[in-house]
Structures are given as structure tokens and as C-alpha cells.
C-alpha positions in Angstrom: 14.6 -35.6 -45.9 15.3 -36.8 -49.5 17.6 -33.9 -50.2 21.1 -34.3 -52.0 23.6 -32.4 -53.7 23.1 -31.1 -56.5 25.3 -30.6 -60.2 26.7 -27.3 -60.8 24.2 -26.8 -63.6 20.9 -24.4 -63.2 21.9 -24.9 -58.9 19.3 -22.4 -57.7 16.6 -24.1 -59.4 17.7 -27.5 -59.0 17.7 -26.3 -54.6 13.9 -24.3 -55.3 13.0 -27.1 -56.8 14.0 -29.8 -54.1 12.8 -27.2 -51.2 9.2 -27.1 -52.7 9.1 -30.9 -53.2 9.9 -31.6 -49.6 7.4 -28.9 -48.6 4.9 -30.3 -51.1 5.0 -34.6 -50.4 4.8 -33.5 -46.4 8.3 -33.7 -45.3 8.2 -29.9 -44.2 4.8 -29.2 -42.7 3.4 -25.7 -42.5 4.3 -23.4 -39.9 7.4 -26.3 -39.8 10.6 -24.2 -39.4 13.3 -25.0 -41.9 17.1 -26.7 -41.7 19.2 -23.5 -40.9 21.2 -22.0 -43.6 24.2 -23.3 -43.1 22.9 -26.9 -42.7 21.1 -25.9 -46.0 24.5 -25.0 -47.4 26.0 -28.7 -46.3 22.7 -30.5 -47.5 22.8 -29.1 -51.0 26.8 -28.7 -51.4 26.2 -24.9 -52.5 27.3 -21.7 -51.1 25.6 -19.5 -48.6 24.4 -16.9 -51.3 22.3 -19.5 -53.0 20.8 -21.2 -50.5 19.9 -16.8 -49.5 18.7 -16.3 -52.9 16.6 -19.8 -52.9 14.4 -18.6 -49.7 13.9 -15.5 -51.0 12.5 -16.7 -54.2 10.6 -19.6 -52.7 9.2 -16.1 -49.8 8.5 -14.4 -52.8 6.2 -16.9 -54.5 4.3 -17.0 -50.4 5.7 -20.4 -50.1 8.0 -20.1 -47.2 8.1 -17.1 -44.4 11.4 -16.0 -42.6 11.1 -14.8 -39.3 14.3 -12.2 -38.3 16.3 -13.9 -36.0 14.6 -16.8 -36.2 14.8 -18.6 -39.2 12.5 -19.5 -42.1 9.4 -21.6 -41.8 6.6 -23.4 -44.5 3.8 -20.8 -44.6 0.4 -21.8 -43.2 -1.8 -21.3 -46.3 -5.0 -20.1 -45.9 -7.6 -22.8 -47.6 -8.8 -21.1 -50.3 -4.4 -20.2 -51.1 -4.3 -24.2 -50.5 -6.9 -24.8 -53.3 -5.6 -22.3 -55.9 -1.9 -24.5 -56.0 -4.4 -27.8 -56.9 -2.6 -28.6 -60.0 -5.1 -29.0 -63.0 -4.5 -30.7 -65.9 -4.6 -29.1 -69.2 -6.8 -32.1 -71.1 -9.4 -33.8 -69.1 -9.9 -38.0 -69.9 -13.5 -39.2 -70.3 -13.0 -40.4 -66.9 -12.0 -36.6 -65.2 -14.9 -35.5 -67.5 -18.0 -38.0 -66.0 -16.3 -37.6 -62.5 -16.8 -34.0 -62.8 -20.1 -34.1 -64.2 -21.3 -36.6 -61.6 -19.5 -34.5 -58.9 -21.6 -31.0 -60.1 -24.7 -33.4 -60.3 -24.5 -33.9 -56.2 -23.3 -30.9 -55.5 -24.6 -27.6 -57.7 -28.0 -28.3 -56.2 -27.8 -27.6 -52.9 -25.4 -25.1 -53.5 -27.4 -23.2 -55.5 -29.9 -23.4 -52.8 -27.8 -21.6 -50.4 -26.7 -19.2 -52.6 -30.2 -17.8 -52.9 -31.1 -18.0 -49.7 -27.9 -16.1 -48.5 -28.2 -13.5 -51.6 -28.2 -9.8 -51.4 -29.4 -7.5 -53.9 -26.2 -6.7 -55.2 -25.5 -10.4 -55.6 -29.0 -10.8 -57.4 -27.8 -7.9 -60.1 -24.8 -9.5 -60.8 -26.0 -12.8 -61.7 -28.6 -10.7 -63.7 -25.5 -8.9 -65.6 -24.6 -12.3 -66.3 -27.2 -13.7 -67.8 -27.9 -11.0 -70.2 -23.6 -11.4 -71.2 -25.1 -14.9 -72.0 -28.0 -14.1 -74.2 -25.7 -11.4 -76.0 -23.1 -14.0 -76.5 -25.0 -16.4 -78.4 -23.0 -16.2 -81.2 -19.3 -16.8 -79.5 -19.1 -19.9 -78.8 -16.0 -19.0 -76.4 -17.6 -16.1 -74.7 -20.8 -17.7 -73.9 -19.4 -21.1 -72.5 -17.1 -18.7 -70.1 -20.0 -16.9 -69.3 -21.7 -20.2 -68.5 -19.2 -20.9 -66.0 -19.2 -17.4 -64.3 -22.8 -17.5 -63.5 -21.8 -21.2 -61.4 -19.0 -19.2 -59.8 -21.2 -16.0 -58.9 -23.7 -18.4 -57.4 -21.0 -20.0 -55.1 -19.7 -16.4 -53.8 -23.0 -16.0 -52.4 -22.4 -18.8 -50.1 -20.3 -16.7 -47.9 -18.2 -20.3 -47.2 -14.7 -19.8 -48.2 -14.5 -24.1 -48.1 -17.6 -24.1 -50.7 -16.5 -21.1 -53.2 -12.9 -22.6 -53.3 -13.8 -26.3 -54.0 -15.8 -24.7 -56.5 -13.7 -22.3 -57.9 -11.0 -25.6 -58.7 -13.7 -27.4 -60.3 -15.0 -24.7 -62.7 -11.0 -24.6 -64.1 -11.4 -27.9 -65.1 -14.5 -27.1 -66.0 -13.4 -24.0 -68.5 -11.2 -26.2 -70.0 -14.7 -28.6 -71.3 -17.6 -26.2 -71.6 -16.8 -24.6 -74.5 -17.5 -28.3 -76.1 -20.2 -28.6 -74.4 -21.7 -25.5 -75.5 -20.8 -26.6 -79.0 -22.5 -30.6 -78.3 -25.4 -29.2 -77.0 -25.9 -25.8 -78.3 -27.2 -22.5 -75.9 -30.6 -23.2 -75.7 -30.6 -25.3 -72.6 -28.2 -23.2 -70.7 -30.2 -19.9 -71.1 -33.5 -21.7 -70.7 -32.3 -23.5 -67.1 -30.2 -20.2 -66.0 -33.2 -18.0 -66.9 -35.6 -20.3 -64.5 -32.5 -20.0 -61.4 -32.8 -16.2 -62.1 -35.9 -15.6 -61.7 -36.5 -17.9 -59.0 -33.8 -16.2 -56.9 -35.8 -13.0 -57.9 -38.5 -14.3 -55.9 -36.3 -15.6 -53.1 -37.2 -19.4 -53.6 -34.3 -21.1 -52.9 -36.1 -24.5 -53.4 -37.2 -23.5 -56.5 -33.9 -22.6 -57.8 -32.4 -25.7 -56.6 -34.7 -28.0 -58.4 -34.0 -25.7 -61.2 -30.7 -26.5 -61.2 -30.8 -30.2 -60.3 -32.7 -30.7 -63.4 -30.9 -29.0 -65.5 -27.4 -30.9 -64.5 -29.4 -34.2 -64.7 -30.7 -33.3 -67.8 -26.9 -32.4 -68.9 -25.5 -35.5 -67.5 -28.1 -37.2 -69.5 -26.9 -36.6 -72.6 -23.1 -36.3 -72.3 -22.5 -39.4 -70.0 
């Protein structure tokens, strides 16, 4: 299991923290049921009450479910709950960066497609909402490159594929942690004049349109940052 006693110093953490890296690296699958708490007890070298209070903080943060009577097992996480614990790193390299870039190149395209082809009214006025927040937000830097990303993430709700909106969802965190210099590197001008012509295609219902839209203006982005 890779489990071992721990010091008297900080012990409920020190199990927490050995609990979610078993459950993390594999060794506990989900839906895997978990040593019992006595065995915990032995494993760890700590009393009954912390071994308690260590599942009930680790069934507090959703990580692990305990059954009465039964016993406490690895909670089956839904995808996009699987996504959300992706951890993201707070700088991206110039590697991250291009890989992100080349990974929105091959995939905003066709998403964007779908989204317009699967849009509802009430979809198509937020997205409008959006892009007039974008054009009023010219002058904020900040505001306009989180704008920027929200119109990306609006576009991927209206996939209606929980596997699409969720990969998408990760990448625009990454993403928010760049745009704001890319905003500032190539100024508002581009943004508004590429999200204008996705808008208005969408208004008209071509999907084809707004995905060629789209693909040009991430190769036209790409272009100049890679």
C-alpha cells in the first residue's frame, strides 16, 4: 500500500494526506472499499478517533463515501468532478503555453461548430451579453481578457457534452492565467473583430461559418505568438 506510521506531529494531516495519495497514484480505486478502521488504526500507529476524524474530513472534501455498516469506499467521481481536481500550475513555460495554443488550434474549431449548431436562443443572448462586456471593457486589460475566455467557455456549454465542456473548462484555467498577456501583446482589436464575425454567424445559424471564423482567428493568433 505504501502506508507507514506516522510522527506524532500534525497526525491527522500527515494520515489525510497519505489516504489521498494512495487514492490519487491508483492504489485505492474508486468505488474500492477502504482498510477497516481498526486495520487503519494498526497501519498508521494512531488512535481510533483519528483515523474517525480523517474519513470524515477526507467524506467532507467528496473524496471518500462511508456506507453504514459497511465501511468507507473511494467515491466514483463523475468526469467533469474528475477534471476540476486536474492540478494546474500557477505559471505556464513556453512549452505549456505553444502546447496550449496548438491544442485550441485543433480543437476550438469544430467545437465552435457544434456549439452553433446545438444553440438555443437563450444560449445565442448570452454570448451576445458577452460580447458587448467585451467591447465595454476595452479599457481593462483584466476584465476584457476574462471576458475573452468566457465567451470560449459559453461556446463549449452549448455542446451539451459534459466530456467536451470539462476538457475545456481545464484548459481555459490555464488559459486565464495567459490571456491577460495576450491581450496586452496583441491588443483588443483582433479579439472583437474574430468574436464579432462567430456572433453573427451563429445569429444566422451557420455553423460552418462560425467555425472557419474561429479557425482563422486561432491561426491567425498562433501566428504571431508561436
Amino acid at each position: 500500500m505504501g502506508l507507514h506510521q506516522v510522527t506524532r506531529r500534525s497526525v491527522s494531516d500527515q494520515v489525510i494526506a497519505q489516504m489521498k495519495e494512495n487514492i490519487e497514484n491508483g492504489t485505492w480505486q474508486p468505488g474500492e472499499r477502504l482498510p477497516g478502521e481498526m486495520q487503519l488504526c494498526e497501519i498508521f500507529g494512531v488512535s481510533r478517533v483519528t483515523v474517525r476524524n480523517a474519513l470524515q474530513k477526507l467524506a467532507g472534501e467528496g473524496i471518500i463515501e462511508t456506507k453504514i455498516g459497511d465501511g468507507s469506499y473511494v467515491k466514483k467521481l463523475s468526469i467533469s468532478e474528475a477534471m476540476s481536481r486536474v492540478n494546474v500550475p500557477g505559471d505556464l513555460t513556453d512549452r505549456e503555453f505553444r502546447e496550449l495554443l496548438e491544442f485550441r488550434c485543433v480543437m476550438e474549431g469544430p467545437l465552435c461548430e457544434m456549439a452553433v449548431s446545438r444553440m438555443t436562443e437563450k444560449d445565442l443572448k448570452k454570448l451576445h451579453q458577452n460580447y458587448d462586456n467585451m467591447c465595454a471593457m476595452q479599457q481593462n486589460e483584466t476584465a476584457f481578457a476574462r471576458a475573452d475566455v468566457n465567451f470560449h467557455t459559453i461556446l463549449a456549454s452549448c455542446c451539451g457534452n459534459e466530456i467536451l465542456e470539462s476538457a475545456y473548462r481545464m484548459i481555459c484555467t490555464n488559459l486565464s492565467r495567459a490571456m491577460q498577456d495576450i491581450v496586452h501583446r496583441r491588443g483588443e482589436a483582433s479579439g472583437l473583430k474574430y468574436h464579432k464575425a462567430i456572433l453573427e454567424a451563429a445569429e444566422a445559424h451557420d455553423a460552418r461559418r462560425a467555425r472557419m471564423a474561429m479557425e482563422q482567428h486561432m491561426q491567425e493568433m498562433a501566428a504571431e505568438l508561436l
